[in-house]
Structures are given as structure tokens and as C-alpha cells.
C-alpha positions as CSV (number, residue, x, y, z in Angstrom):
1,X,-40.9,-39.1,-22.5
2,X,-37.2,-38.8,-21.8
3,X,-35.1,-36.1,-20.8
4,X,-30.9,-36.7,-20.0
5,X,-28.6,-34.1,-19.8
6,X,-25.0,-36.1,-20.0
7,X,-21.2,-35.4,-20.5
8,X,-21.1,-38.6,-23.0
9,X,-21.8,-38.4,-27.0
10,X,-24.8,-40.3,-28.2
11,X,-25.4,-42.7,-30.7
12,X,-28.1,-40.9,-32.6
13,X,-29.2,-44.7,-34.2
14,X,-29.2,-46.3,-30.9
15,X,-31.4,-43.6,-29.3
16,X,-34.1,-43.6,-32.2
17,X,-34.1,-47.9,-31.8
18,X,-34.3,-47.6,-28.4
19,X,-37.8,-45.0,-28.6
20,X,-39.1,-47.1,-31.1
21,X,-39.0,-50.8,-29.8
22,X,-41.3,-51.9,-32.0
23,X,-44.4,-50.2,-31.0
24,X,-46.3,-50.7,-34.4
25,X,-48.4,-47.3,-33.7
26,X,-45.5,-45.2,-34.3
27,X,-45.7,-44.1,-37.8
28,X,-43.9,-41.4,-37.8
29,X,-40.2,-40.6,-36.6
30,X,-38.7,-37.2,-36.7
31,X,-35.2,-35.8,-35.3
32,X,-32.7,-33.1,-35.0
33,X,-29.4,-33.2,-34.1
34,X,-27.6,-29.9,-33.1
35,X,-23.7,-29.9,-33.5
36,X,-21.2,-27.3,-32.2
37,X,-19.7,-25.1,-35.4
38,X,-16.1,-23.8,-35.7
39,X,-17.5,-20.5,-36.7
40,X,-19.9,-17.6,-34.9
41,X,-19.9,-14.5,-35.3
42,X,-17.3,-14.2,-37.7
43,X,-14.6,-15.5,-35.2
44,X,-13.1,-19.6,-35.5
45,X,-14.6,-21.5,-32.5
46,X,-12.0,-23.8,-30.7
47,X,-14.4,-25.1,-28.4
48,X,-18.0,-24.7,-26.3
49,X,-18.4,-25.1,-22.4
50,X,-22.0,-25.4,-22.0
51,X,-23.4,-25.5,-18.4
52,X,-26.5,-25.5,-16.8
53,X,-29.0,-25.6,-13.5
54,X,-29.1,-29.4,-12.4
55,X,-32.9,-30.4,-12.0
56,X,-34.3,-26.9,-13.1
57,X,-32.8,-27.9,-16.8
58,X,-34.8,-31.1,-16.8
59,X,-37.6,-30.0,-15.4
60,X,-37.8,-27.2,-18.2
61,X,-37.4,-29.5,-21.1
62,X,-39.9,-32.1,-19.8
63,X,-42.3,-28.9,-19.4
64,X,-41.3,-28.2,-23.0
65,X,-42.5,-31.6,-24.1
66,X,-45.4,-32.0,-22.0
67,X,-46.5,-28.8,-24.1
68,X,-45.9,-30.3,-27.4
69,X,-47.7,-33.2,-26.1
70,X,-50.7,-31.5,-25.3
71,X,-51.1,-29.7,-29.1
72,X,-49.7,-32.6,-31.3
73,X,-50.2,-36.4,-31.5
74,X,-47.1,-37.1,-30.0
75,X,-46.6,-41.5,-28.8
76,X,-43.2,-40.6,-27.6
77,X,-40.5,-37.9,-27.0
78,X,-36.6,-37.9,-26.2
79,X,-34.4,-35.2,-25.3
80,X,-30.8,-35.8,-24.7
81,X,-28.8,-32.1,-24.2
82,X,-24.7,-32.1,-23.6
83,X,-22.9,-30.2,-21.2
84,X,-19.1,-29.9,-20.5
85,X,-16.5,-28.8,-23.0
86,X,-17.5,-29.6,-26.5
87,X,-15.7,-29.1,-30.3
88,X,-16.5,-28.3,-33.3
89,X,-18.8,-31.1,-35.1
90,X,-18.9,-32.8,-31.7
91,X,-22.3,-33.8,-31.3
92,X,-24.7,-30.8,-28.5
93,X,-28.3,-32.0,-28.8
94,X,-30.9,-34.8,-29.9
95,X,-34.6,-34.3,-30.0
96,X,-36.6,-37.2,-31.1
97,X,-40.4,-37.4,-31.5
98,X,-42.8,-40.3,-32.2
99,X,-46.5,-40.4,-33.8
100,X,-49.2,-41.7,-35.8
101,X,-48.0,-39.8,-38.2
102,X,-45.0,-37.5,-39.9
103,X,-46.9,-33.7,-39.6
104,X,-47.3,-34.0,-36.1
105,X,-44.2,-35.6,-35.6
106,X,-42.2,-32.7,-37.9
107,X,-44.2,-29.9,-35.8
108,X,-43.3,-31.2,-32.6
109,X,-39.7,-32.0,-33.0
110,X,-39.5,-28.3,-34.3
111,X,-41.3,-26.6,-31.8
112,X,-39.0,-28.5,-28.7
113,X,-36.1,-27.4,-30.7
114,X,-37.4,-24.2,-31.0
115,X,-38.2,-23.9,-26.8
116,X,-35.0,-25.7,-26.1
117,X,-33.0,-22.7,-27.9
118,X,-34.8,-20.4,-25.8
119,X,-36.1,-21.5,-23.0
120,X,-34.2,-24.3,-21.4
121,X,-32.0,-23.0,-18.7
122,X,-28.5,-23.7,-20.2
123,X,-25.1,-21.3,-20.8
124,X,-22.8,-21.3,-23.4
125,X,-19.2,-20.1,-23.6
126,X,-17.2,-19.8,-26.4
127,X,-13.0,-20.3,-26.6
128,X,-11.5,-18.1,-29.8
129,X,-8.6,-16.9,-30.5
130,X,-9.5,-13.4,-29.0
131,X,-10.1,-15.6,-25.8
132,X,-13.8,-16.7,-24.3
133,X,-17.1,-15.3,-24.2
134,X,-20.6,-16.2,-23.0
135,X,-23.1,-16.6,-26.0
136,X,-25.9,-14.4,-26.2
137,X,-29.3,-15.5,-27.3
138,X,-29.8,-14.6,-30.7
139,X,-33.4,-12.8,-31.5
140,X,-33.7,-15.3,-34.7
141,X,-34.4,-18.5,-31.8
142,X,-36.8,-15.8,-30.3
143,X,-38.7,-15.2,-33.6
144,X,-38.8,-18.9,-34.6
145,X,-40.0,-19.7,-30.7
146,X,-43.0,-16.6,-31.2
147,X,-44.1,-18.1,-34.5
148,X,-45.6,-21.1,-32.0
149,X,-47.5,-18.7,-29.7
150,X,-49.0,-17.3,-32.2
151,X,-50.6,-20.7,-33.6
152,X,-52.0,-21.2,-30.1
């Protein structure tokens, strides 16, 4: 289980190689990659600042992990979030999960994605042409985290 919260881009191939490494019980690799749009709300995005609470952020998403751990067959799990100033199609997030197997991995690359939008402590500003403003959470990222609470 790996969790890095980093300034740099991430080479999506690397990272999947690097969780692998050959382990011959992985059957099963799953992954999302989040990118920033140039459109929310209506208004043209010219950039993201995303920040967040150093050592509570990690700590969340390894929480977040250890969970899907516990109700999927999960070998292995990576998490790499960005922070700093971003742009539109730059590269935000990477979840990657590992298993025996492609339903659990599916199920639990969803469900961190799904915590991660809601849970993980992180802040988003947006720069438009009517100037910047903080990012609310949207109630959609609330509905699709609920949906997993109510599978128990």
C-alpha cells in the first residue's frame, strides 16, 4: 500500500510496472486517473491550486485503503494525489489496485476514488476569468460515496 502526495506528474505506466513487479498472483489490475478540466460550472477553468493538510491527507487515504482492504481481495494499492497549481488535462490523481481477480479489483479502485472525492482532506481553488474560487463538494461524490455504506 502506497500513498504520495507530490508536486511532480506521474507516469501512469511506470507506476502500474512498478506495483506489479511480477508478482504472478495479481490477476487483476484496475485504475483511474483524474485530470483537471477547462470547464466547471459553466465557467472556462485556467487553472487548479489544490492544497492540503500534510500527514492528516495521508493518513486519510491510507485509512481509505486499509478499508477497501478489509471488504475486497485487494494484493496491492497505490495512491498518488497532486497538489500545487495544476491545468487543464494536467494529470490530479492515480489510484491503482491489484487482486486475484478484476471484480474486486474494479470495486475497490471505485470505492477509493469514491472516498478520496469526499473524504480526503484536500482544497481546491479554481482561476476563471471572473477571478478564483474555492470548489465546493458536489452532492453527486456524496451519493456515489453513500452507495458503499449501504453495501456494508
Amino acid at each position: 500500500m502506497t500513498v504520495r502526495i507530490q508536486t511532480a506528474d506521474f507516469d501512469v505506466s511506470a507506476e502500474i510496472a512498478g506495483l506489479r513487479r511480477g508478482n504472478a498472483k495479481i490477476g487483476a489490475v484496475a485504475s483511474f486517473v483524474g485530470v483537471v478540466r477547462d470547464v466547471n460550472d459553466g465557467d472556462p477553468v485556467a487553472e487548479m491550486t489544490l492544497e492540503h493538510y500534510p500527514g492528516m491527507t495521508e493518513h486519510s487515504i491510507e485509512e481509505i485503503i486499509a478499508q477497501a482492504r478489509g471488504r475486497w481481495q485487494v494484493i496491492d494499492a497505490l495512491v498518488v494525489h497532486r497538489i500545487g497549481t495544476l491545468r487543464p488535462a494536467d494529470q490530479i490523481v492515480l489510484v491503482v489496485v491489484t487482486s486475484g481477480h478484476r471484480g474486486d479489483a474494479f470495486a475497490a479502485c471505485e470505492f477509493i476514488m469514491d472516498y478520496l472525492k469526499t473524504r480526503a482532506p484536500f482544497w481546491k481553488k479554481e482561476s476563471t476569468a471572473k477571478g478564483e474560487r474555492w470548489v465546493d463538494a458536489r452532492a453527486s461524490d456524496d451519493v456515489a460515496a453513500e452507495r458503499w455504506r449501504l453495501k456494508g
